[in-house]
C-alpha positions as CSV (number, residue, x, y, z in Angstrom):
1,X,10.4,-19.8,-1.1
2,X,10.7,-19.1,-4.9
3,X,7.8,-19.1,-7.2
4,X,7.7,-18.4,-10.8
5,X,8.9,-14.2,-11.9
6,X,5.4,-12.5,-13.0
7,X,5.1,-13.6,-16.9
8,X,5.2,-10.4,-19.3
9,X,5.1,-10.8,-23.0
10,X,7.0,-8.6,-25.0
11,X,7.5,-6.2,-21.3
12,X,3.8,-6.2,-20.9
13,X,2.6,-7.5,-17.7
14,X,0.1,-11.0,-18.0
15,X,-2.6,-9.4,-15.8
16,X,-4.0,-12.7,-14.5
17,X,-0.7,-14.5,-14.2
18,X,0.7,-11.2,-12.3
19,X,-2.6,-11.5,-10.0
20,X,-1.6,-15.5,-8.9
21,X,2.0,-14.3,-8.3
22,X,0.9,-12.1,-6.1
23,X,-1.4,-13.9,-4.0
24,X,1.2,-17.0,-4.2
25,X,4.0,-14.6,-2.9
26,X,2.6,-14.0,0.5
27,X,0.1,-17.1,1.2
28,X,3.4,-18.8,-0.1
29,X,5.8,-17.2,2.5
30,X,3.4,-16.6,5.2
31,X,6.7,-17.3,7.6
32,X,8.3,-14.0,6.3
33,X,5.6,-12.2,5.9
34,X,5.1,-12.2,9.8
35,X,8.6,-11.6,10.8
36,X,8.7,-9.1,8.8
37,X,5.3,-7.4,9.7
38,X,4.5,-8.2,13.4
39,X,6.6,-4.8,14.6
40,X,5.0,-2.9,12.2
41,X,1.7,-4.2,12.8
42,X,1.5,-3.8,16.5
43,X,3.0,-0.5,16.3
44,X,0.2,0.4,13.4
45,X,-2.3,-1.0,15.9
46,X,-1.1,0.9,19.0
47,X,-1.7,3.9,16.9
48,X,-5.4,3.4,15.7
49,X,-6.2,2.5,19.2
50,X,-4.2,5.0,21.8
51,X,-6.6,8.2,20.2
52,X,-9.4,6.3,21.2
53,X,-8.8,7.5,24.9
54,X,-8.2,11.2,23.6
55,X,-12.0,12.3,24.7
56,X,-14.6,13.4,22.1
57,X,-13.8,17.2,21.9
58,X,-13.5,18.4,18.2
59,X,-9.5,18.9,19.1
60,X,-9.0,15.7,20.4
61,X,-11.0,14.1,17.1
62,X,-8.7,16.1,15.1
63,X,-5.6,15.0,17.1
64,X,-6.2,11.3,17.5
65,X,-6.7,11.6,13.5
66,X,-4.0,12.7,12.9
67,X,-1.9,10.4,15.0
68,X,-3.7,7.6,13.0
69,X,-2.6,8.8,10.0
70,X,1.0,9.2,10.8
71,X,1.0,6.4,12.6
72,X,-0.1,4.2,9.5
73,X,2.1,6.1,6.8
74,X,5.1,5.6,9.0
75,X,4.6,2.3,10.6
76,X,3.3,1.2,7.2
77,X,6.0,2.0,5.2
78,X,8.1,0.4,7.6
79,X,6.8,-3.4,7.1
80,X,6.8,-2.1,2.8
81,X,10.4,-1.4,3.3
82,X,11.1,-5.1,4.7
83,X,8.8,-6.8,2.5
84,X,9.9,-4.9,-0.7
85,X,13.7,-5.7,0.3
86,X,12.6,-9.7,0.8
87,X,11.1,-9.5,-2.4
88,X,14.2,-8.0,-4.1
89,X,17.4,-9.0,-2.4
90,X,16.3,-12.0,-0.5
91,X,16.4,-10.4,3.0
92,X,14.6,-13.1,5.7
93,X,15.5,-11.0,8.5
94,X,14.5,-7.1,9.8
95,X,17.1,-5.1,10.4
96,X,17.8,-4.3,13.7
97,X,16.1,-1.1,13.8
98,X,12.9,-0.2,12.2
99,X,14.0,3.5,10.6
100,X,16.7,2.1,8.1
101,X,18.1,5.0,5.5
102,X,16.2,2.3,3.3
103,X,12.5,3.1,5.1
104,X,13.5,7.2,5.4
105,X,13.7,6.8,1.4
106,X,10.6,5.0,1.1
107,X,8.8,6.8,3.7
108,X,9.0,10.2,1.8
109,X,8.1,8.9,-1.1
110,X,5.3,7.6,0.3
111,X,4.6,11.5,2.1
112,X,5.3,13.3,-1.5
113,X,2.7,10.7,-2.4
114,X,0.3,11.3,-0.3
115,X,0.6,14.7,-0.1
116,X,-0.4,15.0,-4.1
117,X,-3.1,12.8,-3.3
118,X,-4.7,15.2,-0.6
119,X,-4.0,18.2,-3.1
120,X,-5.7,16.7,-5.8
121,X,-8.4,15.6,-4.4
122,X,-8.9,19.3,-2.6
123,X,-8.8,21.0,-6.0
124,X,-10.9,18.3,-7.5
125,X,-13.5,19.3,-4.6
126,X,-13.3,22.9,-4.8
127,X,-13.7,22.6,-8.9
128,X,-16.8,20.1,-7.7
129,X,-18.7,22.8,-6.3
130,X,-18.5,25.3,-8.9
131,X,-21.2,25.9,-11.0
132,X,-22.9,24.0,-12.7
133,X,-23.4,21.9,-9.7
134,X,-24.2,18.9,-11.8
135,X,-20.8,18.1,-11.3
136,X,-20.3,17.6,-7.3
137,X,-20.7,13.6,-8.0
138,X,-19.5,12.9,-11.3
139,X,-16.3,15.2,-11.4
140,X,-14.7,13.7,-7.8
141,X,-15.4,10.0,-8.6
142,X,-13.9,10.7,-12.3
143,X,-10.9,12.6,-10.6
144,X,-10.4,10.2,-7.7
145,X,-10.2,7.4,-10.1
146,X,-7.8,9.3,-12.2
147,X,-6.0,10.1,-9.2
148,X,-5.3,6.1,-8.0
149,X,-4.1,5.9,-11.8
150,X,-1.7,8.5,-11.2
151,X,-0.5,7.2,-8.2
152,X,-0.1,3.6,-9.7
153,X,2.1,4.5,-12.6
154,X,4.5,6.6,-9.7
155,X,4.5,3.2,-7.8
156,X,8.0,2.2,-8.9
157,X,9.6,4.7,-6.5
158,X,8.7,2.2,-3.7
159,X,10.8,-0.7,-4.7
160,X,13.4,1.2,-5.6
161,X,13.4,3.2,-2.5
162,X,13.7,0.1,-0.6
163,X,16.9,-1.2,-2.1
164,X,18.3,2.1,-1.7
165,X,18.4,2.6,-5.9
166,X,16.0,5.8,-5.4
167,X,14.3,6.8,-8.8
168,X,12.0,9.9,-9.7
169,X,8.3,10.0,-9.8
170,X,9.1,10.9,-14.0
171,X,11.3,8.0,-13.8
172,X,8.3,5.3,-13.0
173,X,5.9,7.5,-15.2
174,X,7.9,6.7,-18.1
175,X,9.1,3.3,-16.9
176,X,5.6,1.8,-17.1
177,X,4.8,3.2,-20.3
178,X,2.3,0.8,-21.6
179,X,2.2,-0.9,-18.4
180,X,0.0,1.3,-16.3
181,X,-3.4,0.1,-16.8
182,X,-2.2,-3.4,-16.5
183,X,-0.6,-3.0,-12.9
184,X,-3.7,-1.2,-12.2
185,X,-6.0,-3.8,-12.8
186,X,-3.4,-6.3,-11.3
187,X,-3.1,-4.1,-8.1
188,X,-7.0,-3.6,-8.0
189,X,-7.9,-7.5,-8.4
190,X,-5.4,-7.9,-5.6
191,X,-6.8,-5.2,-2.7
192,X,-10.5,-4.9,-4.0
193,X,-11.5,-8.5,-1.9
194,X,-9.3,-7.5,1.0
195,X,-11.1,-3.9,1.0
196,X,-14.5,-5.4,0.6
197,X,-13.8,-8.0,3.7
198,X,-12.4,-4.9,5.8
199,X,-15.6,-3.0,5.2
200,X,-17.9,-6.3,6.5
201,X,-15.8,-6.2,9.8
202,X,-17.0,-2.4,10.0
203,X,-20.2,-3.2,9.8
204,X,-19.9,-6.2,12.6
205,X,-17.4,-3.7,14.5
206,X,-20.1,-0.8,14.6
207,X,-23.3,-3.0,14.8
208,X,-23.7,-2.9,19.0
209,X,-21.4,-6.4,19.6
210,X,-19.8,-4.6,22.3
211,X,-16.2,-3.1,22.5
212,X,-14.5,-6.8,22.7
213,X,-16.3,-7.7,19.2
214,X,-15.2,-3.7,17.9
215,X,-11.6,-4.5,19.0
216,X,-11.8,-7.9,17.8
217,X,-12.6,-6.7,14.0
218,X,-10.2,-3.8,14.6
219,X,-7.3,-6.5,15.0
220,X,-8.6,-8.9,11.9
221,X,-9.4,-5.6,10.0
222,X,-5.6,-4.6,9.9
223,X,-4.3,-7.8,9.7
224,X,-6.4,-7.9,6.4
225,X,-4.9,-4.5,5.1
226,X,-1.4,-5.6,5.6
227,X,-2.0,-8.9,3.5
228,X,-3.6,-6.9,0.8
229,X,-0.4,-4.3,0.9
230,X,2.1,-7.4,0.7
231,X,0.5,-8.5,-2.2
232,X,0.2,-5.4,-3.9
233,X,3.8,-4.4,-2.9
234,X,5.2,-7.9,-4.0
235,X,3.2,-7.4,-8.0
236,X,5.0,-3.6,-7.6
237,X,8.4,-5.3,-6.8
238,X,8.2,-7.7,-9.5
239,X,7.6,-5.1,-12.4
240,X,10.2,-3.2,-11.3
241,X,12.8,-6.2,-10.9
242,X,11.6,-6.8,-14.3
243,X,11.3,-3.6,-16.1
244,X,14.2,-1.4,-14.0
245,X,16.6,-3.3,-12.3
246,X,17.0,-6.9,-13.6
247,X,17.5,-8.2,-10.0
248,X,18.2,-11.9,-9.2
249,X,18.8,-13.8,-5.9
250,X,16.0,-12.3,-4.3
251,X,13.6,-14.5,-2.8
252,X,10.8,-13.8,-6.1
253,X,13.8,-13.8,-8.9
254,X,13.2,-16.9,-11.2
């Protein structure tokens, strides 16, 4: 399905306009969207749940962590990959295996990513509890949000990851020049409800239903989190078709 291409006047994304594309872009091709994510999604699933049998020893806690983590970041980036390549070249179909060169490319960029989100947020910690100590609260939350800003104007690596057109991290900086704070509200009107709806089925999950209403919230709770990162990754795709690579004939092209 084609819907309108994001309106931008004069290159400048139309905040509220960009916000209905995106949520028109996956409720509108909810077909797609679950072809392309139901691998992913299972295999995501499998990997928040199998830790869960790991025991309660302090190494099994950190181990079953960390198999969540990787688990998501490579599983993740796997249904981004398909749903950035729909987006861009009109792809309806996965390919047949899940670790194309196309998700290796988006997949470290999604590590380098992370990994300079774990740093600064460690250093923006440590500088936290120096004196004066009136800082612990205000400097982290100032820094954190800094940090999402950060990692929104490097978001331009994704798409172009995906269609195998690989840019650098100074490449998207200076691609969304004057564009930044605009995909960051769009991109936070988009996964703000989704987050917010995610941390009421915690709160049902962990409030003594029993394990088949924990699993239960566990399985809508994801779901959730991979509408809010199609949405997000299809307002992503559309600035950079729009701003880098001038694509048409993919299924969002106008």
């Amino acid at each position: 399905m084609t819907v309108s291409a994001m309106p931008m006047t004069g290159n400048k994304i139309d905040v509220i306009d960009a916000v209905e594309d995106g949520f028109r872009r996956v409720f509108g091709n909810a077909l797609p969207v679950i072809e392309l994510a139901w691998a992913p999604y299972l295999a995501v699933l499998a990997t928040q749940l199998v830790p869960m049998s790991f025991g309660s020893g302090s190494g099994m806690v950190i181990l079953g962590g960390l198999i969540r983590s990787f688990g998501f970041l490579v599983f993740g980036t796997v249904f981004i990959t398909r749903w950035q390549r729909y987006a861009l070249l009109g792809e309806t179909s996965p390919q047949h295996h899940m670790f194309s060169p196309a998700w290796q490319d988006v997949f470290f960029a999604a590590l380098k990513l992370t990994l300079f989100v774990v740093v600064a947020w460690v250093i923006l910690v440590w500088i936290a509890l120096l004196p004066p100590r009136i800082l612990t609260v205000f400097f982290p939350i100032v820094g954190g949000f800094t940090i999402l800003v950060v990692s929104v104007r490097y978001s331009l690596v994704f798409p172009a990851a995906a269609i195998e057109r690989s840019i650098t991290f100074k490449d998207s900086w200076d691609t969304l020049q004057g564009n930044s704070w605009r995909l960051f509200a769009a991109a936070g009107i988009c996964y703000v409800p989704f987050a917010l709806v995610r941390v009421g089925l915690g709160f049902i999950g962990d409030g003594g239903g029993g394990w088949l209403v924990w699993l239960v919230c566990q399985v809508l709770g994801l779901i959730v989190l991979f509408i809010s990162f199609g949405i997000v990754a299809s307002l992503v795709s559309d600035t950079y078709r729009r701003l880098v690579a001038n694509i048409g004939g993919g299924a969002f092209a106008a």
